[in-house]
N, C-alpha and C positions, 0 to 999 in steps of 0.2 A: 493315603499316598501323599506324599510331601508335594510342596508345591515347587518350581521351579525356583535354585537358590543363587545368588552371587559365589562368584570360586573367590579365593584368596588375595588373587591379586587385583583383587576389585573390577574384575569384566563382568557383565552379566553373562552368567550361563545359555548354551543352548536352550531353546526351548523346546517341550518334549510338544510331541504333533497333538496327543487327544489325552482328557482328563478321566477319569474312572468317575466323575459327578459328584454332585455337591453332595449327598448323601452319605459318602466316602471322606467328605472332608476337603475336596478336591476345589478350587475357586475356577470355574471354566477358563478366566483373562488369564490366567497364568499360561493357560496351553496354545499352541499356535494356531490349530485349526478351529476353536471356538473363538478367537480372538479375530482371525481374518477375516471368521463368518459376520462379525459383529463390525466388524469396519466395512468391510463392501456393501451391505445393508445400510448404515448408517448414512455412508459416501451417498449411496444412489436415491434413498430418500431426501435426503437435502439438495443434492443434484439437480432431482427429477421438481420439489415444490421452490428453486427457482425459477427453471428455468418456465412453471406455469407462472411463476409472478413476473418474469419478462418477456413473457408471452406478445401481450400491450404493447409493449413497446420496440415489437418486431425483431428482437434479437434470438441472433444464434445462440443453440444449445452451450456450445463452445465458452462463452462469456459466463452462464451461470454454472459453467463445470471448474472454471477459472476461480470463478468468484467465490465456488464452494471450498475448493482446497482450501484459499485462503483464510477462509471462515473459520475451518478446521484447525489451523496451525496456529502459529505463536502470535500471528496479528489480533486476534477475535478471539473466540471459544480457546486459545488452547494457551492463552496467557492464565489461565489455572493450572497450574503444578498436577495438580490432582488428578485433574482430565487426562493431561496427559502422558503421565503416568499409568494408570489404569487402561485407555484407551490407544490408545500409540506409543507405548515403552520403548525405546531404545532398543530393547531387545529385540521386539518386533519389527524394527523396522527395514531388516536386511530381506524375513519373506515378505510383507508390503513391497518393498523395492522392485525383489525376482520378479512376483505375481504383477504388479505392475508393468514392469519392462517386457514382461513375455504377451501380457495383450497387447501390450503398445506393439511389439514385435509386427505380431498379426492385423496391427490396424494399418502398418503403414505395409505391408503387403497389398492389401485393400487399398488403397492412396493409389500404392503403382498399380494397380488393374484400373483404376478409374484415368488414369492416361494413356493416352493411344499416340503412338510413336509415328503411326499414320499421317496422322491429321497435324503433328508440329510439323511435318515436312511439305504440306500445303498451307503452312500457315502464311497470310499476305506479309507485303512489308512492312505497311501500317502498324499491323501486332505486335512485329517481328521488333520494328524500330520503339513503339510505345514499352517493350518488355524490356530491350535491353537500356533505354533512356532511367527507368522507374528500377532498375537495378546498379547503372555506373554512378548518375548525383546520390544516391543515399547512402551507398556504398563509401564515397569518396566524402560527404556529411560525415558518415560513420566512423571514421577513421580518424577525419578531426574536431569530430566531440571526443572521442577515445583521449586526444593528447590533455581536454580539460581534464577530464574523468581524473587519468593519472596525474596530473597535477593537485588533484582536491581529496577525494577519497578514494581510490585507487591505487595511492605509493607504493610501489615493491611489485606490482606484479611485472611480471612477461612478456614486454612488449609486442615481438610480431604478432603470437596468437590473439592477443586485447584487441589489435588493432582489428583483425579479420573478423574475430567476434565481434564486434561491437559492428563492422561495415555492414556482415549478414545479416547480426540482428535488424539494422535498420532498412536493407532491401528486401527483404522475403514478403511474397504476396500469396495467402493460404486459398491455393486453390480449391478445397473441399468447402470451405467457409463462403468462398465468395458466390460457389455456384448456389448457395444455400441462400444466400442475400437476395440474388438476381433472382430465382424462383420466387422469393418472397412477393417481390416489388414484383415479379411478371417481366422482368427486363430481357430474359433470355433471348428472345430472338429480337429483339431492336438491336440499332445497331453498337449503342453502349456496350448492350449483352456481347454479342458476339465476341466485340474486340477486346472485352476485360477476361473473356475465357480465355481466345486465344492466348493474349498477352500471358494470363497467369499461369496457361498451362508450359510456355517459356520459361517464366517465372521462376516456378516451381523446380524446373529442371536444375537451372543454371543455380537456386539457391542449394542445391544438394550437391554440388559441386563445388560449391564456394564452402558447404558445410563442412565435407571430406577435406579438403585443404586445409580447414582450422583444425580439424581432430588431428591431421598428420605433424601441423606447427606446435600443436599445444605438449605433444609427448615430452615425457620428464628424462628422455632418455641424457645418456651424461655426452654425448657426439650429435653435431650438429645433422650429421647423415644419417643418422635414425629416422628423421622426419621424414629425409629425401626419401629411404627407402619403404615408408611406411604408405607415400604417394605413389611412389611406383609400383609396389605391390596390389595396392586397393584399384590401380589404373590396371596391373594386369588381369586381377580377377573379373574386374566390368567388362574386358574383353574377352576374358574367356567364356565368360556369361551369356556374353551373347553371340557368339559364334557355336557355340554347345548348346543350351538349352532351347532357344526359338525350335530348330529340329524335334526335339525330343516332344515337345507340348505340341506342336503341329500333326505329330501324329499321333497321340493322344487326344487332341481336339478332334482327330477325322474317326478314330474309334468312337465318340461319343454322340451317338445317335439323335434326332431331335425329336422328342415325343418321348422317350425312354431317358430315366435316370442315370444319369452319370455314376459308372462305374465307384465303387468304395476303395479300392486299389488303386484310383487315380486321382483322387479327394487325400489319400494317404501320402501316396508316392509326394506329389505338389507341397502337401504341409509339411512334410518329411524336408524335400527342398528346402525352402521358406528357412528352415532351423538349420539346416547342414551350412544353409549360406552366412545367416547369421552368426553362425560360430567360427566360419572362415573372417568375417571378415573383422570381427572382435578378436581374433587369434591375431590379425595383421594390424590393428591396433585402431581401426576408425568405426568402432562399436557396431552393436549388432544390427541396428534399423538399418543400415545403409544395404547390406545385403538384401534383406526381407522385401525393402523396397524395391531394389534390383529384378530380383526375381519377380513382383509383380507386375512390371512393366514389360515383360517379357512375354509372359502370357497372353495369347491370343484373347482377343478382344471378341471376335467375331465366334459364332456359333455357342451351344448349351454350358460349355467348358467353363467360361467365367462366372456366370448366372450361376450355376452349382455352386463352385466354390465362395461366394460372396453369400451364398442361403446360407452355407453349412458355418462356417465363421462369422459369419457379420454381428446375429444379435446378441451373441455370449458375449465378445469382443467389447463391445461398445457398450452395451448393457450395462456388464458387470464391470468387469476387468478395467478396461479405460480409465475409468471415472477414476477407480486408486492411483492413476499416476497423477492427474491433477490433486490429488491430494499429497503425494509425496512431493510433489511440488511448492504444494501450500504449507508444507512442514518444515520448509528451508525458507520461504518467504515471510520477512518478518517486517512492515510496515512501520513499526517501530526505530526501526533502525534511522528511517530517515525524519531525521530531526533537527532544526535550525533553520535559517534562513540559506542555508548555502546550499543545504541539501534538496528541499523542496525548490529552490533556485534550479539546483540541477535535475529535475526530474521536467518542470517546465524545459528548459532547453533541447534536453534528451524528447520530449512531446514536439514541439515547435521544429526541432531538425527532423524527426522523422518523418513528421507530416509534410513540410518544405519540401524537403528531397524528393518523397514519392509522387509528392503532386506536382510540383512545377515541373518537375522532370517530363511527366506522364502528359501535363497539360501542353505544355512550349511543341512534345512531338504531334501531339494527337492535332494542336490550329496549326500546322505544319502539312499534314496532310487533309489541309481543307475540313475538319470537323468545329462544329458548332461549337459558340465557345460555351453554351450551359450542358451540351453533351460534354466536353473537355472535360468542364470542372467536374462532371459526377462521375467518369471514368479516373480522373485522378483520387478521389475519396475513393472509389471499390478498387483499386487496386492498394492502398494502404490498407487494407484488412489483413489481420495478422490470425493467427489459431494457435495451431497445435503444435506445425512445425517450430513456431519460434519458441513454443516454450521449451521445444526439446532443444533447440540451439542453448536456450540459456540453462539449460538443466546440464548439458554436459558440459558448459563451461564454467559452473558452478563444481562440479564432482572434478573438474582439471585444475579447480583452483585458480583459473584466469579472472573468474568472477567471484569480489567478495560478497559477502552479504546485503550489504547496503545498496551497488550496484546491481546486485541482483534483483532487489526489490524494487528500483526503481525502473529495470527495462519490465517488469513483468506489470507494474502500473501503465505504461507508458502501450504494453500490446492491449489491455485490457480499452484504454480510452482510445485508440486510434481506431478499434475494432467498435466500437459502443457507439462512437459516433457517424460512421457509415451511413449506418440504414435513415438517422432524421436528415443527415447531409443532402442526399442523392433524396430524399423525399420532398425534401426542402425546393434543390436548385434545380431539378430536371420533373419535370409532371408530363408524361407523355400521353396521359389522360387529357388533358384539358387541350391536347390538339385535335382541331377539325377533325372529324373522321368524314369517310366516302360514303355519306347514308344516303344521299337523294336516288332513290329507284323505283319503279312503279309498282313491279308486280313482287305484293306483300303478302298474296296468296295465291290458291290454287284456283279459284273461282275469279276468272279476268274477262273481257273484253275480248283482247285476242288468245284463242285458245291456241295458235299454233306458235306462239311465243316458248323460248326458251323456258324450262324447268330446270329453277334452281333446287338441291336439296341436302340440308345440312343432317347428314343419318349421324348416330350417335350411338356408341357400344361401350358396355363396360370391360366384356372378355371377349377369348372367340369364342366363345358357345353363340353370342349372339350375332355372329358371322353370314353366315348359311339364309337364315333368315334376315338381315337385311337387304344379302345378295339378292333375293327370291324378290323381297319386298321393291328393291331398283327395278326389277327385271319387268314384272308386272305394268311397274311405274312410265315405263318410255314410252307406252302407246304402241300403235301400229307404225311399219318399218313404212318408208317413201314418202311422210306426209311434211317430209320437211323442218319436222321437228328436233330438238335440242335435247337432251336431258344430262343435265352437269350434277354431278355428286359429290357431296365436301364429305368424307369420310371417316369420324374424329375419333379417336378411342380416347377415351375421359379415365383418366389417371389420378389418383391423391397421391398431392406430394405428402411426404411424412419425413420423421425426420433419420433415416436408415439413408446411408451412404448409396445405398444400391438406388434410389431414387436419383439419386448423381447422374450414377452410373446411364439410366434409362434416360435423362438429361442430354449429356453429352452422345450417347450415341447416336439419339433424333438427331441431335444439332447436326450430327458429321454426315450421317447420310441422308434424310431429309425422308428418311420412311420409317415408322412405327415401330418401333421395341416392344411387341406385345407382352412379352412377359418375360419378369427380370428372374425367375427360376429356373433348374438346370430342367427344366419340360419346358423349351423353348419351340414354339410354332413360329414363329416370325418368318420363316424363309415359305413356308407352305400360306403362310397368311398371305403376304405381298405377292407370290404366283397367283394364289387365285384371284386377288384384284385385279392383278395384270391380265392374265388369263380373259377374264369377265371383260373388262374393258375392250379387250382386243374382238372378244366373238361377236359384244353386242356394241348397241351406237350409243352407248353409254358414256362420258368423261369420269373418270373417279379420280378425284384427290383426296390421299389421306393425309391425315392431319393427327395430331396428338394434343390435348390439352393436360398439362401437368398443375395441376394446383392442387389447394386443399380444400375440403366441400365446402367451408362456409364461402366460398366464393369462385366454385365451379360454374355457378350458371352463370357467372359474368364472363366466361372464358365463351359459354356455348351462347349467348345471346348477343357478345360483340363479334363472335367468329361470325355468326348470320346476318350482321348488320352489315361486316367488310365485304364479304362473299354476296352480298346483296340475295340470300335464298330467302324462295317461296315458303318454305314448311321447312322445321326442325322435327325430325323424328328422335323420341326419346325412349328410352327401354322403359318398360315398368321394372318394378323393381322387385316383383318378385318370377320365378322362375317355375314350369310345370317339374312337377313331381313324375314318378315313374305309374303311381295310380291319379293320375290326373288330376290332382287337387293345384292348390298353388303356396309354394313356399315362398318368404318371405328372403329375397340373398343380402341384402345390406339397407338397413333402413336409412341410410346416409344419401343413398340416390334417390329414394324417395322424395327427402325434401329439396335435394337439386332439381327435380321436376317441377315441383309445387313453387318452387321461386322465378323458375322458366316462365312457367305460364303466368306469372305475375305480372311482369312486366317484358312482352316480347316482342323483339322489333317484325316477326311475318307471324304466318300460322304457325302453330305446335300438332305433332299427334304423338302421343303416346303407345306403343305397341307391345301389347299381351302378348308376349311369344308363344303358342302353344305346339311348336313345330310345325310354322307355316313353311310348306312345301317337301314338309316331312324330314326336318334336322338336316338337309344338305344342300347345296345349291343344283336348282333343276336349268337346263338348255332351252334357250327360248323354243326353239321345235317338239319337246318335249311336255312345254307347260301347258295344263286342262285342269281350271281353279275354276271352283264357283264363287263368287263373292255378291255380300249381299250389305246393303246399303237400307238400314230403318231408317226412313223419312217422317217422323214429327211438325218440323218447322223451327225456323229460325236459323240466324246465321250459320252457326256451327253444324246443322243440317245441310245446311246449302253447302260448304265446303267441303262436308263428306260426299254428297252427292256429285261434284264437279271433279274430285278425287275419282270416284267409281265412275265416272265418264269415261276421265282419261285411262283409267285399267283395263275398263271395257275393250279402248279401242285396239288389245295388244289380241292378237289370232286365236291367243289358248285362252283367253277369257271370257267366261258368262258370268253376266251381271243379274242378281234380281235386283230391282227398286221395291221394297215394300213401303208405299204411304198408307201409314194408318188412322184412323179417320175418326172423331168423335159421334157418338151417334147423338141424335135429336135430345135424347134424352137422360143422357148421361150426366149425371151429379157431381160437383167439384165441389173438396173443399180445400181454397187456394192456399200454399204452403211453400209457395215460392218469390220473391220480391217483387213488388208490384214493380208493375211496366205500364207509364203514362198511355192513356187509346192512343194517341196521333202513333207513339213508336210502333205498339201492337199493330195497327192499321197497315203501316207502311210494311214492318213487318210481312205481314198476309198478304202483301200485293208483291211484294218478291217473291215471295215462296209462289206462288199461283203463277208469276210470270215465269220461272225456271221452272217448273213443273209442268206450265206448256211447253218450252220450248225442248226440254227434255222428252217429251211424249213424241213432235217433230222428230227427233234425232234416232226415235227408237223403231219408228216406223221406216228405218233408212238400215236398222243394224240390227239382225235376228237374233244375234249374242243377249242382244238385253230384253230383259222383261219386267215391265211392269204391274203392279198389283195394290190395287186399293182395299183394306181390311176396315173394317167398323168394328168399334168396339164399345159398350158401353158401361164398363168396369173394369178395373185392373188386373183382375185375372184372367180377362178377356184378352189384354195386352199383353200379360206373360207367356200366354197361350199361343198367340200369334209371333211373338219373340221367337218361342222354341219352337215352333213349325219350321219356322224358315232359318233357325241357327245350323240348319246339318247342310256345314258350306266349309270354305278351306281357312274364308275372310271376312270380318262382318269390320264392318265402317259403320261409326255413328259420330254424334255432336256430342261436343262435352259439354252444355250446357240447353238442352232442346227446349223447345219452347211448345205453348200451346195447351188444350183441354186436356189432352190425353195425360201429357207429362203432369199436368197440373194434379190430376187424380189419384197417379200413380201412389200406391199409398209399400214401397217395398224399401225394407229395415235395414237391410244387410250391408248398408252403403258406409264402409269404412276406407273407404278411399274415394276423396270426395275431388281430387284431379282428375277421375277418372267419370263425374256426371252421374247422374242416375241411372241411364242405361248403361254404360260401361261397369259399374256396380253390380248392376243385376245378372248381365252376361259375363263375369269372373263370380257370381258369389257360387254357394253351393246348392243354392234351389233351383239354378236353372244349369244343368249338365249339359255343357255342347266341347264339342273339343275344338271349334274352330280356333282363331286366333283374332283377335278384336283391336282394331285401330280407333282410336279415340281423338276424333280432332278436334282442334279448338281455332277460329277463323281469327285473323290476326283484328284488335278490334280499333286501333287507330284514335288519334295520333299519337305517334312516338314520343315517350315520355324520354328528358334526357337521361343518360345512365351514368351510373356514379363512375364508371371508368370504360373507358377507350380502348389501353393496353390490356391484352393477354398473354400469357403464357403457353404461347402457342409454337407449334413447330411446324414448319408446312416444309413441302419436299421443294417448293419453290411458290413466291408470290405474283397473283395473276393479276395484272395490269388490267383494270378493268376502269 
């Protein structure tokens, strides 16, 4: 079969979709479907290994998907004829374009769901006033760099549309980008955070509005009232939009169940939308995104409905598809063009006014309303972060011919450095690290002086599976009702940010209402999560604040060890990190939280315990008049003993509670060969005379309480110890030390120990030699003093902050 040929009057020919193979004689680049397979491949591996080589240096994906088109086109690689010829033909370039334009379509669908129309109409003045200060100076910058522009390399074009392009290019603040920043840095909930969201989510609006105005001035039509009516049109469809559809998706939103999958009929019906709109408003002349996006701002925000929709699109979208239009972008960008001293002259100015406008603007309003002046300056750098949108501003002012080439390449250098240098700016001028934090407090653990002292306690979950049982694990935890006692609960669910828009998504939504986004899929529990907190809170004398930490794991545990330093809690409870199977074994769910634990307990500012879920209380939350646990407390020696034992005190002291204490005892003549780090006599001494003194005074407390019982075992080998282990494991809860001290432990001679956060004993009671179905808490006593921490700031979301 022949390959695809030139017609006569020297156009390239269509090209046919698939080749019959090379075997046939067929070159696959000639056909269209083996050619676009070979550019989206290409695109997302170059993509994907910068954006690890800018990793380092804390940038947005965005900059190396920028930086790759470029790469790709006539600046870099594609100054070879050859390349790209074979690789990006001409002929190819109209399905590049489509396939292109139509993810882009569905990304900025995505864009409008990640905005809530909500939350701009409480937005303060402060925002209100920094959004639109950070859109009139650059704007109005914009306008009169445009009259150089046209005076130097610019001659001939179109004045009003130049003008408006060039004003938007220089105000738009890419809100998907900046929330990506602000995650980064941990900024979100300071008050930076806050007000660069708010601001951009203003932002954002108003530059799609200012967009729509330049598409309607830019048209070629041959009457001036083309434009007008190309404005009025696109204004009647936004109204029609939203006086029709909000209905329709509201009651589509109340069909789609929470805990049940979103219908495929209504995933359809929506994308179906999304394209219908798109083509309305490319038909009225101000291209298709503007619909698409329409339509996603539209869509309810609240319940399963979005979360579905954002599953089912998001990662093809962005994955694949995306990445081509920064490459057809990079195809028109040609680097080269700007050459001279006038030119890179004018690419500085065009930098210099952008930067000017956005920041002085942002700064003069932000020390206006009373804001520090190093907060100022690093809210006026995050809100000059540019993305995606500008490149579509200059992409379509490039295909209208308002922008030539050389202009072109210069606003697209000009988004690229405003954006690059962001993240060292705001690292540089604002360190919210290195302020004082609230850490002087006494009680760093469980084991205190005064026992009837408030109980702080920071629980920690990865999903709701692990719900039920932390509830259970609270419940236990408050002691007996009347004694006057406190028990406050910080409630975190531990999130990785990654780099999926829907992380945005679950961003912004903590920030607006100040409670958990448990899960960004269309099997949304969230509304039945926060009842039961509430619920629980309300029957028992419990406080629970939930809390969200969004980061990414190599630096999750500084999110949970600065949260329990502000929150001044006793004990951090931590999930293991693997989960019981349905034959009781234990599987492994993410080894990523593993080593979040293991860096916890490195360095913590109170106790840790670690919790083996094995359905304590039986997978669901039990009523405190309902609960009858046995729990049972191995006593060894040593610190981390003593805190599990003062732990099982205060369990004890709750109605449904029986406590055993097993201290197990070396006998006379038991053989050790030590295998664990020496411990100078003075420590060992003093050691023994703690344990001996809590061990009286706990004998006191038990002759007072018939819940607990005590019990001393002798053992004079290790399998005497195993033996005694499983005797007393058929209980609901067993409590030990992560680190136990003593002859026994010293003897202990058991292999199995592959999780070594979890101690020798907590080893033994998950491995598979000792069968018990309890559920096993594993604490570690906080061991003092607080080493300083490399950061202050979290990425934290709280429903509100407690003046403490």
């Amino acid at each position: 079969m022949a390959g695809n040929t030139t017609t006569a009057g020297g156009c390239p020919a269509a090209m046919k979709a698939t080749s019959n193979g090379v075997f046939q004689g067929d070159n696959p680049l000639d056909f269209a479907l083996p050619l676009a397979i070979l550019q989206i491949c290409l695109v997302v591996v170059l993509t994907r290994l910068l954006g690890f080589l800018l990793r380092p240096l804390r940038q947005p994906r965005v900059i190396a998907e920028i930086v790759g088109g470029i790469l790709l086109g006539p600046s870099a690689v594609g100054r070879s004829q050859e390349f790209l010829h074979r690789v990006f033909p001409a002929r190819s370039l109209t399905v590049l374009d489509t396939v292109a334009n139509l993810g882009l379509l569905f990304f900025l669908f995505l864009v409008g769901l990640e905005l809530d129309l909500k939350s701009l109409r409480r937005t303060g003045k402060g925002a209100m006033a920094i959004a639109m200060a950070g859109i009139t100076l650059p704007f109005i910058l914009g306008i009169g760099t445009s009259y150089v522009l046209r005076s130097t390399i610019s001659k001939g074009v179109h004045g009003p549309p130049f003008l408006v392009f060039m004003g938007v290019a220089l105000s738009i603040t890419a809100f998907p980008v900046l929330a990506r920043i602000l995650a980064e840095l941990k900024l979100l909930t300071t008050n930076v955070g806050r007000m660069a969201m708010s601001a951009a989510a203003v932002n954002d609006i108003a530059a799609w509005i200012l967009l729509a105005l330049a598409i309607a001035l830019s048209g070629t039509g041959r009457s001036p009232l083309v434009s007008l009516w190309v404005f009025l049109c696109g204004s009647a469809f936004v109204l029609f939009c939203f006086f029709t559809l909000p209905p329709i998706f509201r009651w589509i939103s109340r069909h789609c169940s929470d805990g049940e999958p979103v219908s495929e009929l209504y995933i359809c019906a929506i994308l179906s939308t999304v394209l219908a709109a798109g083509f309305i408003t490319d038909l009225i002349g101000i291209h298709a995104l503007f619909g698409a996006f329409v339509v996603g701002v539209l869509v309810p925000k609240d319940g399963p409905l979005a979360g579905a929709l954002v599953e089912k699109v998001e990662d093809l979208v962005s994955g694949l598809f995306l990445p081509l239009y920064f490459v057809s972008s990079g195809l028109k960008t040609n680097i080269a063009t700007i050459k001279g001293a006038q030119s890179w002259g004018l690419l500085v100015l065009v930098v210099v006014t952008a930067c000017f406008g956005k920041i002085m603007g942002t700064i003069s309003v932000a020390l206006c309303f009373k804001m520090p002046f190093q907060e100022s300056i690093a809210l006026g750098f995050l809100m000059n972060t540019k993305g995606l949108v500008e490149l579509i501003v200059l992409n379509i002012g490039k295909d209208r011919k308002v922008l030539n080439d050389q202009t072109f390449a210069i606003l697209v250098l000009m988004a690229i450095i405003t954006t690059f240098i962001t993240t060292p700016v705001v690292m540089a001028v604002y360190k919210p690290a290195k302020r004082k934090s609230k850490t002087e407090y006494t009680y760093r653990t469980i084991e205190r002086d005064e026992p009837n002292s408030e109980l702080r306690i920071l629980a920690c979950f990865h999903s709701v599976n692990n719900i039920p049982s932390i509830l259970n694990l609270i419940e236990v935890s408050r002691g007996r009702e009347g004694r006057g006692r406190r028990v406050c609960v910080y409630a975190m669910h531990l999130m990785e940010l990654t780099e999926r828009s829907s992380a945005i998504v679950m961003v912004n939504r903590a920030r607006k209402n100040g409670l958990p986004f448990w899960n960004k899929g269309g099997k949304s529990n969230s509304d039945q999560i926060v009842v039961a907190f509430e619920a629980f809170e309300q029957l028992s004398r419990v406080s629970i604040r939930p809390m969200t930490a969004i980061s990414a794991f190599s630096d999750m545990h500084e999110d949970v060890c600065n949260s329990a330093e502000r929150k001044r809690a006793a004990i951090i409870i931590l999930p293991f990190h693997k989960h019981q199977r349905f034959d009781g074994s234990l599987e492994t769910t993410r080894t990523d939280f593993r080593w979040v634990n293991q860096k916890v307990l490195e360095q913590p500012p109170c106790s840790v315990g670690i919790l083996v879920d094995r359905g304590l209380g039986g997978g669901s939350h039990i009523c405190a008049s309902n609960v009858s646990s046995i729990i049972t407390v191995f006593f060894f020696g040593g610190r981390d003993d003593r805190e599990a034992l003062a732990y099982g005190r205060r369990m004890a002291e709750h109605p449904g509670i029986t406590l055993n204490v097993v201290h197990i005892i070396p006998s006379s003549d038991m053989a050790v060969e030590s295998t664990v780090v020496d411990i100078s006599k003075d420590d060992s001494n003093i050691s023994a005379l703690m344990d001996q003194r809590v061990l009286m005074e706990f004998n006191v407390k038990k002759t007072e309480d018939e819940s607990i019982r005590y019990v001393e075992k002798t053992v004079s080998k290790d399998s005497d110890t195993i033996e005694v282990i499983r005797e007393f494991s058929r209980c609901n809860l067993i409590l030990v030390g992560q680190a136990p001290e003593g002859q026994v432990v010293e003897s202990l001679h058991f292999k199995g120990g592959e999780c070594p956060e979890l101690g020798p004993i907590g080893n033994l009671l998950t491995s598979s030699e000792l069968s018990t179905s309890a559920s096993v808490l594993v604490v570690q006593q906080f061991r003092g003093p607080l080493l300083p921490s490399s950061s202050t700031s979290t990425a934290m979301v709280l429903p509100e902050e407690v003046n403490q």
